[in-house]
C-alpha positions, -999 to +999 in steps of 0.1 A: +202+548+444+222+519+441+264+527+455+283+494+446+290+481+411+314+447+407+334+443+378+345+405+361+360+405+329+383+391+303+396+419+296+431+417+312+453+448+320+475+455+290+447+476+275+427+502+279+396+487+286+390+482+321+399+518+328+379+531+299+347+512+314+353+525+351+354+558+335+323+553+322+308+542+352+328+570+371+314+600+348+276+590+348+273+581+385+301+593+406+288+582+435+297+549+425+324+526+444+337+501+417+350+467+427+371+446+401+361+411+409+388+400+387+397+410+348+418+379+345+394+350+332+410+339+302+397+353+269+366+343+254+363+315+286+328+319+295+327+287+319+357+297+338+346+335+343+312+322+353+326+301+381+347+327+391+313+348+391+295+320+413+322+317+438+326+356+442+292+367+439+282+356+479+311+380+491+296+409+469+280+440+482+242+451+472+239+469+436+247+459+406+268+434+392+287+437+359+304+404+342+315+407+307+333+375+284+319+379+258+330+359+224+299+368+208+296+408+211+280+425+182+262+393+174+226+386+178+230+372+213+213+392+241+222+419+266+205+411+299+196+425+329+189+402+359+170+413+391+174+388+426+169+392+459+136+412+456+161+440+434+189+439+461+213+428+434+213+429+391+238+412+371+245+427+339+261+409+310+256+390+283+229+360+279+260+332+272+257+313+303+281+337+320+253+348+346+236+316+356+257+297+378+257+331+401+226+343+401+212+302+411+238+309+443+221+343+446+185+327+451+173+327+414+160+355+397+133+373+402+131+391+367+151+396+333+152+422+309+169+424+278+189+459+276+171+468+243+166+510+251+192+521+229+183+557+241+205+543+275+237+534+255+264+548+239+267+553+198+299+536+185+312+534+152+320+500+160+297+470+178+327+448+193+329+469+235+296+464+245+311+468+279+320+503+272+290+510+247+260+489+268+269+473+305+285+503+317+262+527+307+232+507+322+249+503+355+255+537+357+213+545+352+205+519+372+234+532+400+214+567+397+178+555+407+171+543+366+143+521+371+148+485+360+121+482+338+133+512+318+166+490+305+147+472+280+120+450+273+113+420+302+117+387+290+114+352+307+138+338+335+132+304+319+148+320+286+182+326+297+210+308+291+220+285+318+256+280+328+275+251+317+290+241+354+308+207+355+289+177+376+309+152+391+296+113+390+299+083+409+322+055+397+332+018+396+369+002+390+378-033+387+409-021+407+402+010+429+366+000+437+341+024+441+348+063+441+338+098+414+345+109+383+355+148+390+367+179+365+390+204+375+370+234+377+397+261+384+437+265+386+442+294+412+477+313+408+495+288+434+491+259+410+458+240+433+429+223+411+399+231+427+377+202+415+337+199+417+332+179+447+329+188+484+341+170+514+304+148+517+308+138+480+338+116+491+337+109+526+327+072+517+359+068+502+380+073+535+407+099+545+427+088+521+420+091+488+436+075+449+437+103+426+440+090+393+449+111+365+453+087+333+480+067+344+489+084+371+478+067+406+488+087+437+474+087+474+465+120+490+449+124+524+418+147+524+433+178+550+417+210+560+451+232+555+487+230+533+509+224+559+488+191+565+502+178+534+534+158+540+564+170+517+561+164+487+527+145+484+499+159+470+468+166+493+431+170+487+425+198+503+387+213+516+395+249+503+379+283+512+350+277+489+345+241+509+356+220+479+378+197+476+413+209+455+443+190+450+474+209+462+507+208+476+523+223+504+540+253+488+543+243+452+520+236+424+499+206+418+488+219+382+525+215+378+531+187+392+501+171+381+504+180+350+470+199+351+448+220+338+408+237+339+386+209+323+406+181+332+395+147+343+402+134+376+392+101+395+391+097+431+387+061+449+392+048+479+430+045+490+455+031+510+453+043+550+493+061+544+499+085+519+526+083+497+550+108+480+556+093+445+529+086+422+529+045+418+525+051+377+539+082+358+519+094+331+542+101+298+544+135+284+523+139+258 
């Protein structure tokens, strides 16, 4: 039997529905410890709750997995169950692109299914919780020795969606030289943009780096902790997850930045000092 299930959604907390799903889980296989991964991704945001899935999903205990953002429930999209690590872990949820990015950092899968035994779900009057109605359900079986191949009919690894994860590219400027074109991948609760590069991506461009954002040109040495950042500059941080994040020493770059998820940034060579001020401001929109 299988002892751990992990729980990402976007379902929030002002509802009902988290609890309603653990109960679920709780009822069929009691045994069960539940771990909520998070419940905050924004709504409908596949790409954001799938790299909140990849940079969890190395911290996460053997069983199963279950990640639910949804915006097509009820629709003709599929229900998947995916098998890695020789059936040390499944992910559960739907076959959006939600599941890929993790299960690549888990190894790759080793099998899919599509969760097509009705006889396992719940009857609804409605089609919009498959959550409630599908994934929970099937991670309570599986939680209780189910078999995999009794979810559903198997169906090709090659078939499922793959994620849709930001890569970064390299870059020339008539100005700045050479450096990368970068996204902001993810805006934690303190206000830091993780972006997608690592540390190697840009150690050719010194430890100093100009972060352009539009017009706005600032310098921000590449640190291993906040208090490296000198008041009121902006650093680039190499974060938990060993990428590199703009931040500032207790405040908010988002803020200050004027950032967001999805966002382009630019990172060249700079000057050997940083420097506080930005040398253009961009104008609000």
């Amino acid at each position: 039997m299988r002892h751990h299930v992990s729980l990402l959604t976007d379902y929030g907390w002002t509802d009902e529905f988290v609890g309603v799903v653990k109960s679920v889980i709780a009822d069929i296989a009691p045994h069960v410890r539940i771990t909520d991964l998070t419940h905050g991704v924004p709504p409908f945001d596949v790409r954001a709750g799938s790299l909140a899935l990849a940079r969890a999903v190395q911290y996460v205990p053997a069983g199963v997995i279950m990640a639910v953002v949804d915006p097509g429930v009820g629709s003709s999209r599929r229900a998947i169950a995916v098998e890695v690590q020789g059936g040390e872990g499944i992910f559960l949820g739907p076959d959006n692109g939600l599941l890929a990015p993790a299960v690549a950092m888990a190894g790759g899968a080793d099998r899919a299914f599509e969760l097509s035994n009705t006889e396992l779900h719940f009857s609804a009057p409605g089609t919009t919780f498959a959550g409630r109605d599908i994934f929970a359900p099937v991670a309570a079986f599986l939680c209780n020795g189910g078999s995999l191949e009794e979810v559903g009919q198997e169906i090709d690894t090659a078939s499922v969606m793959p994620g849709l994860v930001p890569l970064p590219s390299t870059d020339s400027h008539e100005t700045y030289g050479e450096g990368m074109k970068c996204e902001v991948t993810w805006v934690d609760t303190y206000g830091n943009c993780q972006l997608n590069v690592g540390p190697d991506d840009i150690s050719s461009l010194g430890p100093v780096v100009r972060v352009v954002i539009d017009d706005d040109v600032r310098s921000a040495s590449v640190v291993s902790h906040f208090a490296e950042i000198t008041d009121g500059a902006v650093g680039a941080v190499v974060d938990s997850y060993g990428m590199i994040t703009l931040a500032v020493d207790r405040g908010s770059a988002a803020h200050l930045l004027k950032l967001e998820a999805g966002d382009a940034v630019a990172l060249y060579g700079g000057n050997s000092d940083p420097v506080a001020t930005p040398i253009n401001l961009r104008t609000e929109k």
